[in-house]
C-alpha positions in Angstrom: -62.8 -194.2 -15.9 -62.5 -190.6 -14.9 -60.2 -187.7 -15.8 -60.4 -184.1 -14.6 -57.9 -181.4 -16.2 -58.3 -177.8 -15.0 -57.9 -175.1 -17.7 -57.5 -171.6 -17.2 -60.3 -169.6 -16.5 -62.5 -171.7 -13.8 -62.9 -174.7 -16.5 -61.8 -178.1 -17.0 -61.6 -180.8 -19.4 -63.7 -183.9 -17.9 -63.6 -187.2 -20.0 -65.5 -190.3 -18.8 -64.8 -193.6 -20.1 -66.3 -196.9 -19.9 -63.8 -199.1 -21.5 -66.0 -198.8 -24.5 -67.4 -195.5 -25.1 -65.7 -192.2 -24.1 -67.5 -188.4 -23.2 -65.7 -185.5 -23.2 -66.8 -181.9 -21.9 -65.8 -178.9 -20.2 -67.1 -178.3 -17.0 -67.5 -174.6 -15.3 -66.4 -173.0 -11.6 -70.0 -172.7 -11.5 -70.3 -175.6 -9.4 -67.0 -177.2 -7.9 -67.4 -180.5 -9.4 -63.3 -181.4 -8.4 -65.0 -181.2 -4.8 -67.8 -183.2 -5.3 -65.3 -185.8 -6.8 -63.4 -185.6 -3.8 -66.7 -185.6 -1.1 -67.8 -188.8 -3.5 -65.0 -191.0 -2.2 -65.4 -190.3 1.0 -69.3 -191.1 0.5 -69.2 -194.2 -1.0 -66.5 -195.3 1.5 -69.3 -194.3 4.6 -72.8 -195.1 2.3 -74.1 -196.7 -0.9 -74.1 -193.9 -3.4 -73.0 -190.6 -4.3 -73.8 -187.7 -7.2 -70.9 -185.5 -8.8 -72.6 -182.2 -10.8 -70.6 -181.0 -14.0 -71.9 -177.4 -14.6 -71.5 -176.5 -18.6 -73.2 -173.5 -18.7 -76.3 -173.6 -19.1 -76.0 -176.9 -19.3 -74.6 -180.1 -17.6 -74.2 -183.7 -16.5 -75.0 -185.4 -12.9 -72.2 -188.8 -12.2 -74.3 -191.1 -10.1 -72.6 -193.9 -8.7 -73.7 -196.7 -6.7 -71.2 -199.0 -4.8 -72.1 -202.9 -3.9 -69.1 -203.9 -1.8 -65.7 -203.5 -4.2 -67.5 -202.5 -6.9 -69.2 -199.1 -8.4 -72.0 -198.9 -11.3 -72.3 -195.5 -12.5 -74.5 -193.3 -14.8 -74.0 -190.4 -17.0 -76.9 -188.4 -17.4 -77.2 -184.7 -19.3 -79.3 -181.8 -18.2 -80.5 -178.8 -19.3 -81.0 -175.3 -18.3 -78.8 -174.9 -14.5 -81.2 -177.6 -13.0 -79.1 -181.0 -12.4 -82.4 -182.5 -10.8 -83.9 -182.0 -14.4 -82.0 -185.3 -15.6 -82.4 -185.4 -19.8 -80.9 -188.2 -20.7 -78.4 -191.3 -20.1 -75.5 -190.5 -21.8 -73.1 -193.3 -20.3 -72.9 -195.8 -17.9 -70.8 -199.0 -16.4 -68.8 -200.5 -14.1 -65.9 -200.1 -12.1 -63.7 -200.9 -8.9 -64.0 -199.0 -6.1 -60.3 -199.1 -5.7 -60.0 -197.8 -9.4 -62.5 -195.0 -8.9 -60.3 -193.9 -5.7 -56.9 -194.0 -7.4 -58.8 -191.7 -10.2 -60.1 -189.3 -8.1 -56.5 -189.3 -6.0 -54.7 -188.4 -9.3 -56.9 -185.3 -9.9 -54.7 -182.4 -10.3 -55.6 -179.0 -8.6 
């Protein structure tokens, strides 16, 4: 579902895929999005939802995911202008295992 690469510079390659449709973007050191991956685990293992912010300078996108006992449903939604409550539109959405989102997140490189 989820794959974050870091690049050189304070970026890193984010691709989100729903079995069907796939987003790619950079993301900046603006915001540390690999840690709000990481705290989103440990969220959704304690309470019901969680929010990952991808900064893209000036823009972004805002992860939402809400989990119902094994399973997640996420959305994908864009932003504009350094305001990630400013939500533009939904971009992507789906499903997935809890236990997959995990094992995604674990394999994030630093």
């Amino acid at each position: 579902m989820i794959d974050y690469t870091p690049k050189e510079h304070g970026w890193a390659m984010v691709t989100i895929n729903n079995g069907t449709t796939e987003i790619a973007f950079v993301a900046s050191h603006l915001h540390d999005s690999r840690q709000d991956l990481v705290r989103s685990v440990t969220t959704l293992e304690k309470y019901k939802e969680a929010t990952v912010v991808f900064q893209d300078e000036p823009d972004g996108y805002v992860l939402h995911l809400e989990r119902e006992d094994k399973h997640c449903h996420y959305t994908l939604h864009s932003f504009k202008g350094y305001d990630p409550a400013a939500l533009c539109e939904l971009v992507l959405e789906g499903n997935i295992s809890f236990a997959s989102y995990k094992n995604d997140i674990i394999n994030i490189k630093n």
